[in-house]
SELUM-378228 format. One record per residue (C-alpha): chain; x, y, z. Coordinates in steps of 0.2 Angstrom, whole numbers, m for minus. Example, Ala and Ser with C-alpha at 12.3 -4.5 7.8 and 13.67 -1.06 7.14 Angstrom:
# residues 2
(node "A" (62 m22 39))
(node "A" (68 m5 36))
***
This chain:
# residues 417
(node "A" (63 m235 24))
(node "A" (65 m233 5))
(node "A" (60 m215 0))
(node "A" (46 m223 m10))
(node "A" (39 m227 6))
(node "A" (42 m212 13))
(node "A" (33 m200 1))
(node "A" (20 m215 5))
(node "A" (20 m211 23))
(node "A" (19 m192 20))
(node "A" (3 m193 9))
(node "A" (m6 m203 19))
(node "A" (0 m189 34))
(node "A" (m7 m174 20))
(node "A" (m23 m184 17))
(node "A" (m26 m187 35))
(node "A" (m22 m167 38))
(node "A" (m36 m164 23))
(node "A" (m47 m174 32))
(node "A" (m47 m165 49))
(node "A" (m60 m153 55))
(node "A" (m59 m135 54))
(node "A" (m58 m132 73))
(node "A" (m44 m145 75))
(node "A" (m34 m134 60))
(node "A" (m35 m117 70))
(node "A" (m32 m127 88))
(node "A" (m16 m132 75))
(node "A" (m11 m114 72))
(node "A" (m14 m107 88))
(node "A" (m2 m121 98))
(node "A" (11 m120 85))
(node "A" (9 m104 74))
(node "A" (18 m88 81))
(node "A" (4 m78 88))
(node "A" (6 m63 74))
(node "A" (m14 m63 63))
(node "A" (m28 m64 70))
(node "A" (m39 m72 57))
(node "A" (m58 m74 57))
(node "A" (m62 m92 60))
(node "A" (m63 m101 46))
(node "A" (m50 m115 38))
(node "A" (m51 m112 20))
(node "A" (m50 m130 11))
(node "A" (m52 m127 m8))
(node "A" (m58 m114 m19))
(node "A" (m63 m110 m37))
(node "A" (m65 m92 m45))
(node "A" (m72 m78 m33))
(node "A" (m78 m93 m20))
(node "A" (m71 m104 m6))
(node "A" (m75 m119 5))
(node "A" (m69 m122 21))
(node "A" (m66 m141 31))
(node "A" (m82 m143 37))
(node "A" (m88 m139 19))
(node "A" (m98 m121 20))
(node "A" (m97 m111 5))
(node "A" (m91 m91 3))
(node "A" (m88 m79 m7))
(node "A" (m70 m71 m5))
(node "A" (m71 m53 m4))
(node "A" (m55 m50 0))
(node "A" (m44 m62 m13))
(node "A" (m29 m62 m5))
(node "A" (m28 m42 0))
(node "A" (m27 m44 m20))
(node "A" (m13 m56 m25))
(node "A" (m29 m67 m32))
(node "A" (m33 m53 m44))
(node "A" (m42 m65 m57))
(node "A" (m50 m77 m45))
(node "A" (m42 m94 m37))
(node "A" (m37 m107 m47))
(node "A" (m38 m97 m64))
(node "A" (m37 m113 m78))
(node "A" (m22 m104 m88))
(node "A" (m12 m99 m74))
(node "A" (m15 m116 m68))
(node "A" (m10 m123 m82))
(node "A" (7 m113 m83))
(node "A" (13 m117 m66))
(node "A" (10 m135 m70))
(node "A" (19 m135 m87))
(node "A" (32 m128 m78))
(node "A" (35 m137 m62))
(node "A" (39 m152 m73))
(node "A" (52 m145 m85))
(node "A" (60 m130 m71))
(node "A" (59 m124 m57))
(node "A" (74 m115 m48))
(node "A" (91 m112 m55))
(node "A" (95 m95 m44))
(node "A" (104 m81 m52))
(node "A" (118 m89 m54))
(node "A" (112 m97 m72))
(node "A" (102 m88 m85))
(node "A" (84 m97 m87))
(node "A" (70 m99 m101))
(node "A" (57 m90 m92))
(node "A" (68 m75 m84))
(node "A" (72 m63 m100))
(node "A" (54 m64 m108))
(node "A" (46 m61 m93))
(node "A" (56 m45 m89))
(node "A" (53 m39 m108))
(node "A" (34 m45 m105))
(node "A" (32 m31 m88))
(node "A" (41 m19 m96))
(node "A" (30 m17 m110))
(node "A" (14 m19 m99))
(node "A" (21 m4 m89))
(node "A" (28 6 m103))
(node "A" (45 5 m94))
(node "A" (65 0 m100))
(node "A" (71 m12 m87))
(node "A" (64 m24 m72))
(node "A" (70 m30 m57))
(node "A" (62 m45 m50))
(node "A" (60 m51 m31))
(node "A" (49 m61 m20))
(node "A" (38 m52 m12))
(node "A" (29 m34 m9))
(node "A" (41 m29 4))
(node "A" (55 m35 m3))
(node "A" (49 m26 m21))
(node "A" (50 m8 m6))
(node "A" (68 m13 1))
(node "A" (72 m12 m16))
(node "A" (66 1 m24))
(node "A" (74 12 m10))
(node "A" (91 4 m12))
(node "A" (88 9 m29))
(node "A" (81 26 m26))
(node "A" (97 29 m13))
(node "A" (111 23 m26))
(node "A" (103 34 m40))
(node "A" (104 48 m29))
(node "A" (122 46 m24))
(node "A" (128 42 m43))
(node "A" (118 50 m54))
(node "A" (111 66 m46))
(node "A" (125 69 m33))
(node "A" (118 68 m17))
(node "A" (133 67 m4))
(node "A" (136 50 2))
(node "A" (124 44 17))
(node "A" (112 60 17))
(node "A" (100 55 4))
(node "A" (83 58 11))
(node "A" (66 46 3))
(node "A" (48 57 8))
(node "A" (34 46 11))
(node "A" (16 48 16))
(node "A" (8 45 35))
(node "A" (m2 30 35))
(node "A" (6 21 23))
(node "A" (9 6 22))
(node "A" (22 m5 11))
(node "A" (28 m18 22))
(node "A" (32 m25 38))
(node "A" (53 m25 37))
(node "A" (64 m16 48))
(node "A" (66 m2 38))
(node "A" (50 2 32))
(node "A" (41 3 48))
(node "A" (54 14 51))
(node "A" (44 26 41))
(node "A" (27 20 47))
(node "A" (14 29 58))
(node "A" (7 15 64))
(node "A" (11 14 81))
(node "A" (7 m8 84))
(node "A" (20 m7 66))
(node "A" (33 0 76))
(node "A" (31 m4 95))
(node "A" (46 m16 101))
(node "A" (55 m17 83))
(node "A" (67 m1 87))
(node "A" (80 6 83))
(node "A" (75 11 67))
(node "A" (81 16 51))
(node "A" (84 36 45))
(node "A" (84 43 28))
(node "A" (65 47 29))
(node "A" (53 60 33))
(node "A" (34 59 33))
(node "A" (21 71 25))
(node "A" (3 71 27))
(node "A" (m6 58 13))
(node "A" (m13 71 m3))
(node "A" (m6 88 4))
(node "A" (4 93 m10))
(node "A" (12 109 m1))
(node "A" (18 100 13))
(node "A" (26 89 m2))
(node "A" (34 104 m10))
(node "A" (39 111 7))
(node "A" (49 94 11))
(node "A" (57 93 m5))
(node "A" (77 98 m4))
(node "A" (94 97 m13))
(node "A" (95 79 m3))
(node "A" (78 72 m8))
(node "A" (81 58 m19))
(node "A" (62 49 m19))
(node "A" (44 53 m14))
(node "A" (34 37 m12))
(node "A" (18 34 m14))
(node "A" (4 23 m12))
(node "A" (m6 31 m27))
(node "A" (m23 23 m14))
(node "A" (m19 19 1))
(node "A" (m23 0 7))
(node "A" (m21 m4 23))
(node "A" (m25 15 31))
(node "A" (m44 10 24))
(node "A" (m45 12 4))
(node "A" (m40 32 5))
(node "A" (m41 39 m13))
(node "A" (m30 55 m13))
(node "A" (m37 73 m17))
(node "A" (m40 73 m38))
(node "A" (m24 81 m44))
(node "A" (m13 78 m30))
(node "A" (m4 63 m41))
(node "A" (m2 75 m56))
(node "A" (5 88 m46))
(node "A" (16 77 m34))
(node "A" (24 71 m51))
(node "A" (25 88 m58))
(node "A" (35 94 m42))
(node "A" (45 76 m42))
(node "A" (52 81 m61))
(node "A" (55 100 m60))
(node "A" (67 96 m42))
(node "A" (73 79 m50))
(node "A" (66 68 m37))
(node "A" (60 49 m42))
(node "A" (43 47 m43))
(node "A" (40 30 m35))
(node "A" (22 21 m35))
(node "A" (18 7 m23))
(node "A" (7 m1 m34))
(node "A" (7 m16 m26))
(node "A" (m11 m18 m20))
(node "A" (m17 m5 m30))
(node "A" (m11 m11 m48))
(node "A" (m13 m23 m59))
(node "A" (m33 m23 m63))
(node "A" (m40 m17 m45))
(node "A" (m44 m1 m49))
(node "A" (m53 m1 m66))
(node "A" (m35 3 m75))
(node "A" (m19 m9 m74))
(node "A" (m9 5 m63))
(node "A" (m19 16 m51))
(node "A" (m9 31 m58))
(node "A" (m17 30 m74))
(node "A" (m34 39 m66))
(node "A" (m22 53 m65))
(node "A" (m14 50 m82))
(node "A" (1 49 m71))
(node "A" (16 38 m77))
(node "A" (29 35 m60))
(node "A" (48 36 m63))
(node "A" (45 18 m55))
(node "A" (32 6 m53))
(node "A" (32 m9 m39))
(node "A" (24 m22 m41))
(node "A" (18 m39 m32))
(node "A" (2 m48 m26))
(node "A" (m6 m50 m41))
(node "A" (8 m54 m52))
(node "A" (9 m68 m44))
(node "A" (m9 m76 m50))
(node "A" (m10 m83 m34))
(node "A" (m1 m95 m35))
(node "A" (17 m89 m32))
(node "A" (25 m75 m24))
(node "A" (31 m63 m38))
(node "A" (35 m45 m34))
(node "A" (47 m32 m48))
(node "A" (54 m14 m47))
(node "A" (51 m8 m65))
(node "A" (57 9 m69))
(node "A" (72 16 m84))
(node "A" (86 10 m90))
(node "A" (94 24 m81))
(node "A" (87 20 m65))
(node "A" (89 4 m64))
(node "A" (106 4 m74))
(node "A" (115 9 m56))
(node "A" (116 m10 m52))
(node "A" (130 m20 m53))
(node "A" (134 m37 m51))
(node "A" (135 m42 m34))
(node "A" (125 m27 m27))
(node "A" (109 m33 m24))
(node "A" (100 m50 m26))
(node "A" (88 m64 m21))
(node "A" (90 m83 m23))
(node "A" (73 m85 m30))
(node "A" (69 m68 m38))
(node "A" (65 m72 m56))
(node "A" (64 m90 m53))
(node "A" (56 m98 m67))
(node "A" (41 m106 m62))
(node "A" (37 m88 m54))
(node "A" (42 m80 m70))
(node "A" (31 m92 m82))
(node "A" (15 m89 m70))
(node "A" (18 m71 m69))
(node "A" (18 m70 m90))
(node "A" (1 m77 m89))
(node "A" (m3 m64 m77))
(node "A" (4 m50 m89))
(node "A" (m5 m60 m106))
(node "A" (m22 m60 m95))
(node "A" (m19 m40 m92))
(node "A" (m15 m37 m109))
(node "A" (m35 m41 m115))
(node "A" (m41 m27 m103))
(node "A" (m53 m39 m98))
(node "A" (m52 m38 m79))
(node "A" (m49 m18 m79))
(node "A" (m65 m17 m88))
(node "A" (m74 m28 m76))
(node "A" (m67 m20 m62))
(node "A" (m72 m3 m68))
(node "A" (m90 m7 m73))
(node "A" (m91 m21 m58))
(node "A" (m84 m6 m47))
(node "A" (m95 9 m51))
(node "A" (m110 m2 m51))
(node "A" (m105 m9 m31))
(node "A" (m101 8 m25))
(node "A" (m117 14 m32))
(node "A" (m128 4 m24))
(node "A" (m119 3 m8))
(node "A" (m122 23 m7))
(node "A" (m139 20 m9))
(node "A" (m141 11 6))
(node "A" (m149 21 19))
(node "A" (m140 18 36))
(node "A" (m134 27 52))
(node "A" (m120 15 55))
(node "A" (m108 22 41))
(node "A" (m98 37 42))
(node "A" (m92 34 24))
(node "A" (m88 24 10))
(node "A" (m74 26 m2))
(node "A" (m66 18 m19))
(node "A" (m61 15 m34))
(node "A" (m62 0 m46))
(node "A" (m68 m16 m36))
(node "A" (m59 m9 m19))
(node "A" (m71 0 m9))
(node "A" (m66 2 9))
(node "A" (m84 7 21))
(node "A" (m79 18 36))
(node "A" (m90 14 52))
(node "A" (m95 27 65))
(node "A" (m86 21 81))
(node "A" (m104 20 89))
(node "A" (m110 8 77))
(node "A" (m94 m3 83))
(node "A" (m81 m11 74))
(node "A" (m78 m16 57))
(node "A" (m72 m33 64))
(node "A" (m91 m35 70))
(node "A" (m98 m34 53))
(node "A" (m84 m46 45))
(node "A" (m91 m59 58))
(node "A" (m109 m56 54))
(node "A" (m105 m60 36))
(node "A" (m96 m74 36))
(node "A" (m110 m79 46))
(node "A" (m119 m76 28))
(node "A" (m107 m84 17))
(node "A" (m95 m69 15))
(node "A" (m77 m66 18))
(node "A" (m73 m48 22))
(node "A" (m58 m41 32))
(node "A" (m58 m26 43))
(node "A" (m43 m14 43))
(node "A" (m40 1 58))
(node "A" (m55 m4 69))
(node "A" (m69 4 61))
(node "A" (m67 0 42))
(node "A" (m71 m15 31))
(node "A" (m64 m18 15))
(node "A" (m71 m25 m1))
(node "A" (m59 m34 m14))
(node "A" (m66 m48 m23))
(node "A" (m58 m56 m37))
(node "A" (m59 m46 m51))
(node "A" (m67 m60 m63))
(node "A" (m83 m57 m51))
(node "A" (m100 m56 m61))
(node "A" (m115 m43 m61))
(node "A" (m125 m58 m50))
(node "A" (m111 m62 m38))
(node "A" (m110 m43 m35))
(node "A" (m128 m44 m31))
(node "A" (m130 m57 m19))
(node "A" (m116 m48 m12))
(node "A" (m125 m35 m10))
(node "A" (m140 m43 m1))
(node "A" (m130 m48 12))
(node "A" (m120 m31 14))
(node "A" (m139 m22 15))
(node "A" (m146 m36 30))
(node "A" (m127 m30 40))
(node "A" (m129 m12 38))
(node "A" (m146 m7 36))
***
């Protein structure tokens, strides 16, 4: 068989898989798919701005937009456009080579986040292994921590990945459970408790970090001032500051970083999801020259971090940012959702918390499980996920409109009310 005839063969194969049912699909996953998500039911065939359509062709709105890695809605035109331009000149040369794309998209971030230097990776947990590879080596070198002792605080709840060593500082038990030993070097405070930050804080303490809201734990927005205060402490013991922005930045809150709502600046931002359009996984450590400077050649890497098709999407990503456009929208979009879902008069909810276009709704345990209401609106055309039993998150594409919020809406009343 000539390899014309073979791509042949494997389109007619794609076209036929295109053409299959959405039950067939998930009978698919569940026979040969590890067993690790347990997604709602439906096969998600095309989609287009804050909406989907699945095999069977029924239409929803995405309220979840990729747990906000599709920031400015699937299949953005211009971050279309630049992976396309750039799948046909470029796409991979590894580090090994300098590329076009690589050096003006590490200036690009570092302007967006006020910082000196950017170290880019893959994905969101890859962006957390390295930020404390580079929070340990800083420690060791420039502030003098003796070798193997340098301690990293984080917060319980958190969440910032699923590798080895960082669910070794996670308090989530299904995180952990069958995945030991586990990694030392950390110690865990209470999310927003500022004392018990100060009280952790030693001469071996080279980095608190932070979620600046939490995600996963249920859209937890910290006590006002904790962020200011946490940096304050951070600076006057010289401890890096380092913000997981990962969910949290880029647009989703009404600012591009979540720490601005604190006029807070980390000593390190990292980044993913949404610097990705989409479309590729992108994720970047961005902090000082002096920070990142502790790298040498050979000590860390990745095959495809700062690949240039990644790179050229994710400078689209960092020119869309730049108009303020979808932080505006999010903000005005935001405060106008979380108004109206207060309003609602219901018994079912204990409470409902957010910040931009990412509202998480808290439900009594006795009016059952989040997962239950997610069902019920997909039933209506709505895609919500659930997240610690008995809370539902909301996080649409931020491109959403005042009448997409809406009809939102209208569903969210019939599930709750």
């Amino acid at each position: 068989m000539t390899l014309q005839a073979e791509e042949t063969c494997n389109t007619e194969t794609m076209d036929h898989a295109a053409d299959t049912n959405g039950a067939a699909h998930i009978d698919l996953v569940e026979t040969y798919g590890a067993h690790n998500y347990h997604p709602l039911p439906v096969v998600v065939s095309s989609a287009d701005g804050v909406w989907v359509e699945d095999a069977d062709g029924n239409r929803y709105m995405d309220m979840l937009a990729a747990y906000s890695a599709v920031n400015f809605g699937h299949c953005h035109p211009e971050l279309i456009a630049a992976a396309k331009s750039q799948m046909d000149r470029v796409t991979l040369t590894s580090r090994a080579f300098h590329n076009d794309q690589l050096g003006p998209f590490c200036r690009d971030l570092a302007d967006l986040c006020g910082m000196e230097m950017v170290l880019p990776m893959n994905t969101g947990a890859e962006g957390v292994e390295t930020a404390i590879k580079t929070a340990r080596k800083w420690g060791y070198t420039r502030k003098g921590i003796p070798s193997g002792r340098a301690k990293i605080i984080v917060c319980a709840d958190n969440f910032h990945g699923r590798t080895t060593t960082i669910i070794s500082f996670s308090t989530d038990p299904q995180c952990r459970s069958g995945f030991g030993p586990f990694t030392p070097g950390f110690e865990i405070i209470p999310y927003g408790n500022i004392e018990a930050l100060r009280r952790s804080i030693d001469e071996h303490t080279a980095a608190f970090l932070v979620e600046p809201i939490q995600g996963e734990a249920g859209i937890i927005v910290p006590p006002d001032g904790f962020l200011r205060h946490a940096r304050t402490l951070c600076c006057e013991n010289r401890v890096l500051f380092i913000a997981d922005e990962i969910q949290s930045g880029l647009g989703r809150t009404g600012f591009t970083f979540a720490c601005e709502h604190e006029g807070v600046k980390p000593d390190m931002y990292i980044l993913g999801k949404a610097l990705g359009g989409g479309i590729m996984p992108v994720s970047a450590v961005v902090s000082t020259r002096d920070i990142l400077g502790v790298f040498s050649p050979g000590d860390h890497g990745s095959t495809f971090g700062g690949n240039p098709l990644a790179c050229a999407i994710a400078r689209r990503v960092i020119a869309l940012l730049k108009t303020n456009q979808y932080q505006d929208n999010a903000r005005e979009q935001g405060e106008y959702l979380l108004k109206q879902l207060r309003a609602i008069n219901t018994d079912k909810v204990k409470q409902i918390r957010g910040r931009g276009l990412w509202v998480g709704i808290e439900f009594h345990v006795t009016a059952g499980k989040a997962r239950e209401y997610c069902t019920r609106l997909k039933d209506l055309g709505m895609l919500c996920k659930d997240t610690h039993e008995q809370t539902m998150r909301l996080a649409p594409p931020l491109c959403i409109t005042r009448e997409e919020i809406d009809w939102a809406l209208e569903r969210l009343r019939k599930v709750l009310i």
